[in-house]
C-alpha positions as CSV (number, residue, x, y, z in Angstrom):
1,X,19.0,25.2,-22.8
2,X,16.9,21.9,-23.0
3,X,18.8,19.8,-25.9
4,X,15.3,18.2,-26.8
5,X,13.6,22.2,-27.5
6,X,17.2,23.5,-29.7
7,X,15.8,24.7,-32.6
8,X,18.4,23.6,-34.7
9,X,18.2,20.4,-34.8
10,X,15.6,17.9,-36.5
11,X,11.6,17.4,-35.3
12,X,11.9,13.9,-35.6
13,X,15.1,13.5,-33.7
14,X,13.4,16.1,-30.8
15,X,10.8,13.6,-31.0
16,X,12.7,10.4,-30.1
17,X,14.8,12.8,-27.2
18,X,11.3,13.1,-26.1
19,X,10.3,10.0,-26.2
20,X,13.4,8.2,-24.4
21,X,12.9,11.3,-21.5
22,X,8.9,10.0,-21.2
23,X,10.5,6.5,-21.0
24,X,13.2,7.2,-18.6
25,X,10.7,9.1,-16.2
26,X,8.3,6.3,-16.0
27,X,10.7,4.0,-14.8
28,X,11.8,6.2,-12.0
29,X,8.1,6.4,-11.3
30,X,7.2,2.5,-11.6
31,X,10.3,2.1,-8.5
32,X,9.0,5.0,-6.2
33,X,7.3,3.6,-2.8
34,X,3.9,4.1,-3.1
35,X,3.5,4.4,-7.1
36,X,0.4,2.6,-8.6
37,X,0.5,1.7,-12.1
38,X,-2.5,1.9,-13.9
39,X,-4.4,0.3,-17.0
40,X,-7.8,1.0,-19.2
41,X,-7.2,-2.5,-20.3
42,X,-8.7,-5.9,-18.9
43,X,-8.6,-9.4,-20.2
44,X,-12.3,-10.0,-20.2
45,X,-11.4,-13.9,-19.6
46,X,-9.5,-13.3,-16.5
47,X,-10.5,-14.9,-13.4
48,X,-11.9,-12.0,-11.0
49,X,-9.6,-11.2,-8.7
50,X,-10.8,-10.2,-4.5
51,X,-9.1,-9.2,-2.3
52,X,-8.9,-11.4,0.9
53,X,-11.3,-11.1,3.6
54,X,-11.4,-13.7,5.8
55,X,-7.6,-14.2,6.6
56,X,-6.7,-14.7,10.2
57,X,-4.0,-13.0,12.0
58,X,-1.3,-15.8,13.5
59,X,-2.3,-16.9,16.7
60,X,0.7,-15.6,19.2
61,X,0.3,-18.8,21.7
62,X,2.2,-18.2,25.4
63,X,5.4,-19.7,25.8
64,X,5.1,-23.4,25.3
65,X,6.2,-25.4,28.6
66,X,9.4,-27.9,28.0
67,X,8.1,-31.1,28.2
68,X,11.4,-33.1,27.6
69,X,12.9,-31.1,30.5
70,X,10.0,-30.8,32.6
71,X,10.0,-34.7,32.3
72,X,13.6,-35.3,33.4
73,X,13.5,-33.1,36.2
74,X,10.9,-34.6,37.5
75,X,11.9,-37.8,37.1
76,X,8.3,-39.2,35.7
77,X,7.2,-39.7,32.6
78,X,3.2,-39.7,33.2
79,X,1.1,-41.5,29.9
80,X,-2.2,-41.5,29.4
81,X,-3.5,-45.1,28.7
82,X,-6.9,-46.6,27.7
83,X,-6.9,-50.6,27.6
84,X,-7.1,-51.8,24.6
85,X,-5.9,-55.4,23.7
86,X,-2.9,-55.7,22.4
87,X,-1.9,-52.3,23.3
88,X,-2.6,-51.9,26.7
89,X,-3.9,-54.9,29.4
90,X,-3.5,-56.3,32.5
91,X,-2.2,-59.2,33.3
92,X,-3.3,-61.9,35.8
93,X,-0.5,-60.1,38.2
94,X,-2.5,-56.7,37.7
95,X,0.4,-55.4,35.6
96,X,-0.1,-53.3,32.5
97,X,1.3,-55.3,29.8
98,X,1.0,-54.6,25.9
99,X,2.6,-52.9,22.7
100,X,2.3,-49.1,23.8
101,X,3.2,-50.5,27.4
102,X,6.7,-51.8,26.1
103,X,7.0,-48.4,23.8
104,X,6.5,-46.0,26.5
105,X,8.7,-48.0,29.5
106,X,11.0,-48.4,26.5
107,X,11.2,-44.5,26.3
108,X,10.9,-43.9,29.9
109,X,14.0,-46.0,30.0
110,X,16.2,-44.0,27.5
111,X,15.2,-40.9,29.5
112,X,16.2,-42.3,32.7
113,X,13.2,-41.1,34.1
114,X,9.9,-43.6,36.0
115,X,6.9,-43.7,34.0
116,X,3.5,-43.4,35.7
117,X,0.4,-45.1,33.8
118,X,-2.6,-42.9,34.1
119,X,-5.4,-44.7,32.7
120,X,-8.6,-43.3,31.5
121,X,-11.2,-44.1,28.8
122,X,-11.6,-42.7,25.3
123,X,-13.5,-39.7,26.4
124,X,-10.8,-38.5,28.7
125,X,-7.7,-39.4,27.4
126,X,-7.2,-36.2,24.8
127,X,-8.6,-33.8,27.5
128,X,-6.1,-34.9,30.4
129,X,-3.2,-34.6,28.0
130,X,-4.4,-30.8,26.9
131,X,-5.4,-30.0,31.0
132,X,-1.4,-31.5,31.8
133,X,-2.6,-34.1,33.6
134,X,-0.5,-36.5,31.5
135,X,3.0,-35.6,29.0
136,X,1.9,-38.0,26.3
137,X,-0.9,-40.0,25.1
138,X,0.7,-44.0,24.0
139,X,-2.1,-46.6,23.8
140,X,-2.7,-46.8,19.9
141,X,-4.4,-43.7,19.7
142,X,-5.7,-43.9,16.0
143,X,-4.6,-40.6,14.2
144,X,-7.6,-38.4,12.4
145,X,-8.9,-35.0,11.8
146,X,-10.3,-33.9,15.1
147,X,-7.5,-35.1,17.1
148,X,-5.1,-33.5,15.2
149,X,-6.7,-30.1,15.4
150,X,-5.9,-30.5,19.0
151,X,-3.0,-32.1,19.4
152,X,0.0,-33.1,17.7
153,X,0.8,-36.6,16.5
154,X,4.4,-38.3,16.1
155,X,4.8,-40.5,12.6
156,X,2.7,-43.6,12.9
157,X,4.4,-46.4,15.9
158,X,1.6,-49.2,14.6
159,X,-1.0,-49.8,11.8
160,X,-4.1,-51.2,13.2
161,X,-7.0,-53.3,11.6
162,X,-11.2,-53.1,12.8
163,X,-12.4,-56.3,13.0
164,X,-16.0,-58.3,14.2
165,X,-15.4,-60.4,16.3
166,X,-18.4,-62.7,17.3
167,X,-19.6,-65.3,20.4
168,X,-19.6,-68.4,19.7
169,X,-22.5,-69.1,21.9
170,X,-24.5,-66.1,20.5
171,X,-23.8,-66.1,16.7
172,X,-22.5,-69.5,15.9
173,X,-24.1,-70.0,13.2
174,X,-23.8,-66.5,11.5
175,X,-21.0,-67.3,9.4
176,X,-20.0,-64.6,7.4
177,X,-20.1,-60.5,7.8
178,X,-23.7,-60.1,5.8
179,X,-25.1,-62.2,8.4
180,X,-24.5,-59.7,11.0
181,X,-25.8,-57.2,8.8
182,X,-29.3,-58.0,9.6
183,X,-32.2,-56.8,12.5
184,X,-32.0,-58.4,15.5
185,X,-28.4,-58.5,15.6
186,X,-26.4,-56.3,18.0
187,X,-23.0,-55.3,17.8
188,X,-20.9,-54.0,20.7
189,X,-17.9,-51.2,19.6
190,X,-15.8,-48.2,21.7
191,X,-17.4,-44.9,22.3
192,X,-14.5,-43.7,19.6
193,X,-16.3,-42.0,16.8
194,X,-14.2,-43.5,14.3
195,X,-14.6,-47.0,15.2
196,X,-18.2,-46.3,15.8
197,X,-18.5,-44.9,12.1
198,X,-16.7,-48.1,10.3
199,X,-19.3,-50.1,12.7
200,X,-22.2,-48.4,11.3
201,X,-21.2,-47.8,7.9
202,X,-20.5,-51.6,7.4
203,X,-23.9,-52.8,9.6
204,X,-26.5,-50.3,9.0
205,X,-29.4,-53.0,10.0
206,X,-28.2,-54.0,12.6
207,X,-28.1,-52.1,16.3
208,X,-24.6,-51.1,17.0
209,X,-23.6,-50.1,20.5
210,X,-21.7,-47.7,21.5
211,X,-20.5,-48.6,25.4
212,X,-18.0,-47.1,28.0
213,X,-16.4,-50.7,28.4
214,X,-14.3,-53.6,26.6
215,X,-16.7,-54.4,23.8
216,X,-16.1,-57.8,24.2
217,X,-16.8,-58.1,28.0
218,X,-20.6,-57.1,26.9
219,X,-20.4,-59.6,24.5
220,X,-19.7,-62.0,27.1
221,X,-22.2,-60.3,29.6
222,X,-24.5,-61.8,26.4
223,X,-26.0,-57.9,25.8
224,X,-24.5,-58.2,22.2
225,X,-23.3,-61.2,19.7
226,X,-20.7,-59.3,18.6
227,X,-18.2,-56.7,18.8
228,X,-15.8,-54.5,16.7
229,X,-12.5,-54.1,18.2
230,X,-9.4,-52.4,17.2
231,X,-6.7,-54.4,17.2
232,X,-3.0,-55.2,15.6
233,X,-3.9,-59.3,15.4
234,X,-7.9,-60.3,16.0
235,X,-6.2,-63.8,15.6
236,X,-4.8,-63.4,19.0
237,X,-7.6,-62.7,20.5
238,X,-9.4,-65.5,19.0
239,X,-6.3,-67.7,20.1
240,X,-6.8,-66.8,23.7
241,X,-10.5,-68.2,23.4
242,X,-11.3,-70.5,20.8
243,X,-14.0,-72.1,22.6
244,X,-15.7,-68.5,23.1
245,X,-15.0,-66.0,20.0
246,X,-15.0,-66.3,16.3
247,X,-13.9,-64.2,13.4
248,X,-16.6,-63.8,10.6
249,X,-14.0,-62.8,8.4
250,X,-10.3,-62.2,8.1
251,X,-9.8,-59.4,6.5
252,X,-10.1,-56.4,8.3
253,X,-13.5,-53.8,8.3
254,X,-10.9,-50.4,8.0
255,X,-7.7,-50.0,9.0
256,X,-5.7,-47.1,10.5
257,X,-2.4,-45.4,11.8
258,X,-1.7,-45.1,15.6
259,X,0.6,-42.7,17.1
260,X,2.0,-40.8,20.3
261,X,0.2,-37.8,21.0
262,X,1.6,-34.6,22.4
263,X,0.4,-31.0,22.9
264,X,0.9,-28.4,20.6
265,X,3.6,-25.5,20.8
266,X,6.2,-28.2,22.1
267,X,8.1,-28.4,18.8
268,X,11.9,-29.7,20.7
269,X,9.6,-32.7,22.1
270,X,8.0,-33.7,19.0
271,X,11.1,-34.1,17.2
272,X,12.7,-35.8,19.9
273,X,9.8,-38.6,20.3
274,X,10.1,-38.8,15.8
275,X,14.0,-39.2,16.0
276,X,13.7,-41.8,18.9
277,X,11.4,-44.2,17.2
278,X,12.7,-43.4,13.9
279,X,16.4,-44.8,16.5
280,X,13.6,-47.7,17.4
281,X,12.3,-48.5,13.8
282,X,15.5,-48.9,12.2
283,X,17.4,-51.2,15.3
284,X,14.2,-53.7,14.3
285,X,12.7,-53.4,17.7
286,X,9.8,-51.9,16.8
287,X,8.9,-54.2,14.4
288,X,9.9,-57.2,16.7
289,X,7.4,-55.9,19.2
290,X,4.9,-55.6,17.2
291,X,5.0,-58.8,16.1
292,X,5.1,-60.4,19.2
293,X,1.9,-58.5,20.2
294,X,0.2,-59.4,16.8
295,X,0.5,-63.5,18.0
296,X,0.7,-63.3,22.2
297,X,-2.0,-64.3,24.5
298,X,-0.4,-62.8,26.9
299,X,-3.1,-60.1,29.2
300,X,-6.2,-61.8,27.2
301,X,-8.4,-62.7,29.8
């Protein structure tokens, strides 16, 4: 016989029996698969809750080729370069010369491996690297949104400042930033969108530029007065050419992180370029070399 219907004993005890039964089998529900609790009751302040709709699977990429291996076996490291004073130049010996020049034959060196200097221009240089055409991207490449989306960046190897820097022979007599600030003036800067927007953000009046060349040479072809360039020291450049350019101003207009670029789904290479110049940063090399490039005339022409 059921102990909670015996007849003999109390109504209230068979009431808590029955109780503690209803209890006991509503646990046992609650942990079968598949069992929904459910509620008349809502807290009327409660935020709404949706279920999500516009989640997106994980994107199952192909298998990822080794660059770190693919380099050694080949023997040639191949990196994309855009010249850029003080990062990449060439000297009067037509040799590339510069900060990312000494990072990557620095690393080419510790991998025992040739490296190959594939220069392009700004519009070119994240394409190759995605197309193959080049293993990594060392020439200052500024870090930002877009290229990240793209491509993967190693922690910063330099902090660069945007500067105007102006003819002497063309804007002499404009002597501060304001004064460039004005119609009539025009101001030469990189086809990079983010130099480009620190240009036109800081000299709306003005014309800025955009052109597929050394800012400065148009400024010296006289089809601007001045130019915005990125740069670790705009003192060196003056340096190399007192007679001809000018800073308006000391400070910087912005300033940014640079980094080595890689592709994406190369996880083994990214972590090897981060623990070499983290090997680089701490021996005081880094540093050293960016100094040197912050003061040296040397590939300003």
């Amino acid at each position: 016989m059921n102990p909670i219907s015996r007849p003999d004993q109390p109504s209230c005890w068979r009431g808590a029996m029955l109780a503690l039964a209803l209890l006991g089998a509503g646990a046992v529900w609650a942990q079968t698969p598949g069992a929904k609790a459910g509620s008349t009751w809502a807290d009327p302040q409660a935020a709404k809750r949706v279920a999500p709709s516009d989640t997106v699977a994980p994107v199952l990429r192909p298998p990822a080729v080794d660059t770190l291996a693919t380099v050694r076996q080949r023997g040639v490291l191949r990196v994309g370069v855009v010249q850029v004073a003080p990062m990449v130049m060439m000297n009067r010996d037509n040799q590339y010369v510069g900060f990312s020049v000494d990072l990557a034959k620095r690393l080419g060196k510790d991998l025992g491996v040739d490296v190959q200097f594939v220069e392009t221009w700004w519009n070119d240089v994240m394409p190759q690297l995605l197309d193959g055409h080049t293993d990594v991207i060392i020439t200052g490449l500024w870090m930002n949104v877009p290229r990240a989306l793209v491509a993967n960046f190693t922690q910063p190897t330099a902090s660069e400042g945007i500067y105007l820097i102006a003819s002497r022979a063309l804007a002499g007599k404009r002597r501060d930033l304001d004064a460039f600030n004005q119609p009539g003036v025009k101001i030469a800067v990189s086809t990079d969108p983010a130099q480009q927007a620190v240009a036109k953000a800081r000299f709306p009046r003005a014309t800025v530029v955009a052109v597929n060349d050394d800012p400065l040479l148009v400024v010296t072809e006289g089809q601007a007065q001045a130019a915005v360039m990125a740069t670790l020291s705009a003192e060196a450049i003056v340096a190399s050419e007192p007679r001809r350019w000018f800073l308006p101003s000391p400070e910087a207009l912005s300033r940014t992180s640079a980094g080595i670029a890689v592709r994406k789904g190369d996880p083994d290479f990214l972590a090897f370029l981060n623990s070499w110049l983290d090997m680089q940063r701490e021996s005081g090399w880094l540093a050293e070399r960016a100094r040197h490039w912050a003061t040296s005339t040397e590939g300003l022409r």
